[in-house]
N, C-alpha and C positions, 0 to 999 in steps of 0.2 A: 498483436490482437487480430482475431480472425470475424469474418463479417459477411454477409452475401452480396456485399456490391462490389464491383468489383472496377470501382474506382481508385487509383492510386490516389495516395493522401500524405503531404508531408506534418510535420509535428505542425500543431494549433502554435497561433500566432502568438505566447505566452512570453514572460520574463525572461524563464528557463531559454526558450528556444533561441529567443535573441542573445543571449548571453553563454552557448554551447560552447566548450574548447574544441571539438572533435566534429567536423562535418564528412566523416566518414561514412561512405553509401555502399553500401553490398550490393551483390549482382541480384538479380531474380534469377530464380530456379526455372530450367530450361532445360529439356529432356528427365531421360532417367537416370536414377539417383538408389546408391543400396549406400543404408548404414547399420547398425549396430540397435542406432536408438532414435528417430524423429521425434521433435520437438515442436509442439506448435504456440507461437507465441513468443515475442523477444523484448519482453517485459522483465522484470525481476524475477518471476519465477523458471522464467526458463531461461537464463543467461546463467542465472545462478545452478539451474540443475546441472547442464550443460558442463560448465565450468567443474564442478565434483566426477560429474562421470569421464570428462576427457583428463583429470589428472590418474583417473582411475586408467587408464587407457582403453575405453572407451572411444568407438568411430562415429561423431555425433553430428546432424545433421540441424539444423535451426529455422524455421520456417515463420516471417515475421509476416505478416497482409504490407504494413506501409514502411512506418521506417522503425528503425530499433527505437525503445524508448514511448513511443508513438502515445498509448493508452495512461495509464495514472500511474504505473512508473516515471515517465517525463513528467507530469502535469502536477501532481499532488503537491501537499505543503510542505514538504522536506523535514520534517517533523520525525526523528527518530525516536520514540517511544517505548520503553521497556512493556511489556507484556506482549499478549499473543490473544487476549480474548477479551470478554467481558463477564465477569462474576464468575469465575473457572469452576468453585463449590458447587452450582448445579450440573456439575456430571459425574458425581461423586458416586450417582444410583448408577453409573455405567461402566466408570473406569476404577472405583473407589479412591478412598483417599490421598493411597500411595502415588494413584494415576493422577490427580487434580495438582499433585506433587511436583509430578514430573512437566506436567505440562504449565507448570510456574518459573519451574527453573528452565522450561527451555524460550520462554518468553523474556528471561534473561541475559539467556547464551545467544539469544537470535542480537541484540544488540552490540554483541560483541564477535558474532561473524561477519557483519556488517565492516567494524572497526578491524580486522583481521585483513578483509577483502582488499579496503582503501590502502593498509601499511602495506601486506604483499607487493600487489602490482603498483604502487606510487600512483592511483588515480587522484587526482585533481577535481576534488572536488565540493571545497570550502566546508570542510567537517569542522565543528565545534562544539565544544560539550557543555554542556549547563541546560537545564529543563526546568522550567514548573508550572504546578498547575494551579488551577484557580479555584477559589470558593466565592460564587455567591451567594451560599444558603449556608445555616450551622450544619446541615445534615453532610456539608461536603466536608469542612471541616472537622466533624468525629470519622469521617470517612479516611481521609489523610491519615490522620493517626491509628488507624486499623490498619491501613496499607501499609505505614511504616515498621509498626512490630511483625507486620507480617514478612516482609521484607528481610527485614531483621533476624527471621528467625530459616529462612532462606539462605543465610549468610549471604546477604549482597555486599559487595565489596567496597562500592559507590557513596560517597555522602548524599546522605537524606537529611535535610534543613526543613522543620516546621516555619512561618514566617505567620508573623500576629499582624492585626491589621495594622496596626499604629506602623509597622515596617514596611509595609507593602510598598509603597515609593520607592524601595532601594531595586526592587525588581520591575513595577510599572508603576509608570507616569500616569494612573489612571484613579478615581475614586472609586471604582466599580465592585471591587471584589475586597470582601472581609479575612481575607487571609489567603494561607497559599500551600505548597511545599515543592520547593527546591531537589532537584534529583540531577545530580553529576554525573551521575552513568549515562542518561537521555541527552540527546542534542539536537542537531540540525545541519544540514547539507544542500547543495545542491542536488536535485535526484536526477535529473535529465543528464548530467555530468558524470554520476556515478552509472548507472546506463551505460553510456557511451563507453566511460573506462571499462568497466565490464568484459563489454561485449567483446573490445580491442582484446583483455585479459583473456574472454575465450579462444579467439580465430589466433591467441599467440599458439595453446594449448593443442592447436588441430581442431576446435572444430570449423564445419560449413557451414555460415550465415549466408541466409538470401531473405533480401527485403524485397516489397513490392510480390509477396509470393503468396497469397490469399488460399486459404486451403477451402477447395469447393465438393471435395467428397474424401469420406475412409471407408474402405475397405478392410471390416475387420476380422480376425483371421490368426490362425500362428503364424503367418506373415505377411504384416502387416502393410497394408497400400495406402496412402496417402497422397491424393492428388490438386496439382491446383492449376491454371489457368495452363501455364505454359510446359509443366512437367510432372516428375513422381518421384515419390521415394516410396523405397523396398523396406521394411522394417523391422526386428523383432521386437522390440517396443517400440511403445507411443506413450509420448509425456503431453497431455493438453493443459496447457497455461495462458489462457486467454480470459479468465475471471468475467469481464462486467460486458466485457466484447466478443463472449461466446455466442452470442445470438443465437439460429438454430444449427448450428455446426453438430451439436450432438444434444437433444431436447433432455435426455435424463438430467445431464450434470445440467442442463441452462434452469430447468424445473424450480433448481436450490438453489441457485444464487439470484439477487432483484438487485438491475443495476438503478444505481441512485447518485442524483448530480450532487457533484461541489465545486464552490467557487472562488477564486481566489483575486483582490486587487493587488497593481503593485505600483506604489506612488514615487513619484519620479525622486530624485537620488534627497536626501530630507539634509541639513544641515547639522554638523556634528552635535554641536549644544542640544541642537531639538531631538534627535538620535538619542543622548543621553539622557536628557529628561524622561523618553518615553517608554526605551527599555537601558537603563543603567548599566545591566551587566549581560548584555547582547544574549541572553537566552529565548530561546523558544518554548511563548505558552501558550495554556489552553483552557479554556473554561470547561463546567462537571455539564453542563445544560444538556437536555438531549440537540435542540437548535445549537450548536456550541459555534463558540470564537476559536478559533488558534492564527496565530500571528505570532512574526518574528522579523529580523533585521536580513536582509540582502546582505555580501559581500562587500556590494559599491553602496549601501547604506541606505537603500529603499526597505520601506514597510510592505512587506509581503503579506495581508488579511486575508483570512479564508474561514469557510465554515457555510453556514445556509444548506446543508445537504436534504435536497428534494427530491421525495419519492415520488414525484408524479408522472415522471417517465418525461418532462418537457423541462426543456431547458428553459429561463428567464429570456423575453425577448431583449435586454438589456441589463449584462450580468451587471455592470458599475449602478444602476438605477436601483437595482435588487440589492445591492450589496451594502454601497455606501452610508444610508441609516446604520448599520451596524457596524463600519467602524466607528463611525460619529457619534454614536453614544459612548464609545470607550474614548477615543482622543477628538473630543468638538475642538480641539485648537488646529484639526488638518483640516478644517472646509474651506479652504481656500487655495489645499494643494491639489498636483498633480497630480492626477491618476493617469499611468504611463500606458499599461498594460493590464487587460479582464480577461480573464479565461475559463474556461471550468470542465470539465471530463467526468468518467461516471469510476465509482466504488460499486465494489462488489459485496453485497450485503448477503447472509444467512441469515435464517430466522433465528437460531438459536445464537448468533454472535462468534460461536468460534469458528477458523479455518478447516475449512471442507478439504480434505488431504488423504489422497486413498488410489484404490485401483478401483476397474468395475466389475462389478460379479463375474459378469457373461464373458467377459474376457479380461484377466487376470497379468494381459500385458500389455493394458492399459491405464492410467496412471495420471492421476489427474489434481492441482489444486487452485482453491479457488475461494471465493468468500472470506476477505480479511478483513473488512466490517471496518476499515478507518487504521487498521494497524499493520497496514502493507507494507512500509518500510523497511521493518526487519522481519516480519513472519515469513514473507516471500525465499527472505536467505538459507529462512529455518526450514521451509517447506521444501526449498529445492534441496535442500544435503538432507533431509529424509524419505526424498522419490528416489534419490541415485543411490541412496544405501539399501533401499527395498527393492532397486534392480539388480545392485550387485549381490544378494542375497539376506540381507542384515535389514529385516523390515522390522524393527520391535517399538521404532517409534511410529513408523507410520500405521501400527496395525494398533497403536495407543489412542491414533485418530478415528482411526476406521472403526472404533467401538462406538461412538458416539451417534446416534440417529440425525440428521438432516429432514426436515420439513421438504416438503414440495409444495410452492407458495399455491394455492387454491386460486381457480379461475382461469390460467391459462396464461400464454403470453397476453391478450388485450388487458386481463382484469388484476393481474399481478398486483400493478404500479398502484393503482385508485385503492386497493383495498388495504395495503400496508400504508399508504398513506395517510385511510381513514382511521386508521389503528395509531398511527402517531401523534394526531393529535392529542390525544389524551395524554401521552407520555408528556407533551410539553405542556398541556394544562396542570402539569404535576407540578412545572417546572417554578408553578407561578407561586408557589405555598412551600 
């Protein structure tokens, strides 16, 4: 994640970070540097690029500001989610149908590069499968069963389980939600962990990871200069994968994306019986809400709660304070427990929902993605094996993206955050009916 201070910074003090397998530190980049392809960002989308173009043999270079992981690859709710967007049929006027087609089924394949990554290289990093989601309105439940014929007709491979209210119990401990549906394809991970294994999986591959390496200017060019505090790298590409921590690194792409907080609790290790009462069959769910819940079970058997995602560009002066109402309306039987660990880091939002994934006009070897709206987990994997198939020459997915127009949020960087904010309320006034 790249940024203009040029403070080093290790991972936020989260679940995740206290419970890493891999405390492996990269050099910072220090003099000059020529590769093939410079990467900025050692988040999921560029570990993952990285990773496709050095099996291509590709000389690839990795440039992270703090430590690998750092940004909402480490931080996020480890929520592996099938799709890639949100209502994919409005861009039907762009890519037509066959196109809304394809970018359904690659919303499916992105969870199973994901599951491909982890078997390959043996990363460690507590993958489990089982998903579902929540209804608290009818409108979510006619919604589920539109998802599933559609799915269905998809050929997904996965079992899809509708679940009636009267069942709900078998999946949460909770009275909250009027039904559900079950998805076997979707799970849950450690992400800070797959990160790490990653990143290990690229520098096995040849490439150059350097952390602590903050990039403070590009030079861009048919070749390309990219500089940061202590060195450079020479470049014929440039892949920017810095999403919600672009800042003004480069104002075009930062224009589209509005970074936005979420939060996550993790309450100290719960007792088995209580664990089973509360999610039975250790899956990770989520509510339809725009405010949403998602929450799941730790490893070592802590409730991981997250959701609260605030557009106001300010973080909560006390996430557990901000937080806690909302898991205590779902389980009031935890007000008495441990909260071990709060943390919270920024998503990278578009106005239209889907992932921004493309080159830039002005210069075409430049290469850029961003704006995954909540569904980073796997888009990221998708995103990176379609920048390296578009530098090796095989662009037909990415130029599937590059159809699609991206908004420039009005106002500027000061007025971004307050104005999408005031536009959200409404969406959760919906929430209420």
């Amino acid at each position: 994640m790249q940024g203009k201070h040029n403070t080093h910074q290790e991972h936020v003090a989260s679940y995740y970070a206290a419970t890493r397998n891999d405390n492996q530190q990269w050099p910072e980049l220090s003099g000059e540097c020529n590769a093939e392809v410079c990467i900025i960002g050692g988040g999921f989308t560029g570990l993952n690029t990285a990773i496709n173009l050095a099996e291509a043999g590709y000389k690839v270079v990795l440039l992270e500001a703090n430590r690998i992981g750092w940004g909402a690859s480490g931080r996020n709710g480890g929520q592996l989610i099938r799709g890639i967007g949100h209502d994919t049929s409005q861009f039907a006027r762009w890519i037509g149908e066959e196109g809304v087609r394809e970018l359904d089924l690659m919303g499916l394949s992105a969870v199973e590069l994901v599951r491909e990554r982890v078997e390959r290289f043996n990363i460690d990093c507590d993958l489990r499968w089982g998903y579902c989601d929540l209804a608290t309105r009818q409108r979510h439940l006619a919604g589920f069963a539109e998802e599933a014929a559609h799915l269905a007709s998809l050929g997904y491979r996965h079992e899809l389980k509708l679940v009636a209210r009267e069942d709900m119990h078998s999946v949460v401990g909770s009275d909250r939600y009027i039904g559900g549906m079950i998805d076997m394809g979707s799970g849950h991970l450690h992400p800070l962990n797959l990160a790490l294994g990653e990143a290990r999986a690229a520098a096995s591959l040849g490439v150059a990871l350097f952390e602590q390496s903050r990039v403070v200017h590009i030079d861009y060019g048919e070749r390309l200069q990219v500089t940061t505090a202590h060195g450079r790298v020479s470049a014929d590409y440039l892949v920017i994968g810095c999403n919600a921590y672009l800042n003004d690194l480069n104002p075009e792409l930062g224009g589209k994306v509005l970074p936005a907080g979420s939060y996550i609790l993790a309450t100290e290790v719960l007792e088995k019986r209580l664990r089973q009462r509360l999610l039975p069959q250790n899956m990770a769910v989520c509510d339809q809400n725009v405010a949403l819940d998602y929450y799941r079970l730790s490893a070592d058997g802590r409730l991981l709660f997250g959701g609260a995602c605030n557009y106001s560009g300010r973080d909560p002066r006390d996430i557990k304070a901000f937080m806690l109402p909302k898991l205590l309306r779902v389980f009031p039987e935890l007000a008495e427990t441990a909260i071990e660990f709060q943390w919270g880091g920024m998503i990278g939002i578009g106005a239209n929902r889907l992932p921004q994934i493309g080159r830039l006009a002005d210069h075409p070897n430049v290469f850029y993605a961003q704006a995954y709206s909540g569904h980073g987990l796997n888009a990221t994997h998708m995103a990176g094996k379609l920048v390296a198939e578009a530098i090796r020459g095989e662009s037909r997915g990415l130029d599937l993206f590059g159809r699609v127009p991206h908004m420039t949020f009005p106002g500027g960087p000061a007025l971004r955050s307050p104005l999408l904010a005031l536009g959200m309320l409404w969406y959760r006034f919906k929430d209420l009916f």
